[in-house]
C-alpha angles and dihedrals in degrees: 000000000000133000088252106051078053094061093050100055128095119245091251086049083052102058090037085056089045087051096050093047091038088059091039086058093048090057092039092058084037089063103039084059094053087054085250098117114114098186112022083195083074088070085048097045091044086058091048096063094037081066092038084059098041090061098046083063097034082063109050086046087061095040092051085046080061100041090060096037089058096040090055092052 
């Protein structure tokens, strides 16, 4: 997925979407120790946009902090 497609989500969507790549990257790892693995890139690429992910939501917690520092002021 894209950044964009990031931005857009909810932050349900967004730890759905965490869940989904943190298990792809179990079964990738899975595989790559049973030899099974065809293109080891794939386990690289799967922690990539779980960061990808973990900063999306990283964001919008500091945003909402602000948001609240700067409302009780």
């Amino acid at each position: 997925m894209k950044s964009v497609d990031y931005k857009g989500m909810s932050d349900e969507q967004l730890e759905g979407s965490l869940k989904d790549l943190v298990k792809n990257l179990f079964h990738l790892r899975f595989q790559s120790a049973t030899d099974r693995l065809e293109t080891p890139s794939e386990i690289r690429k799967a922690k990539k946009e779980i960061a990808r992910v973990k900063t999306f939501q990283r964001e919008r917690v500091i945003l909402k902090e602000r948001a609240l520092s700067s409302g009780s002021k």
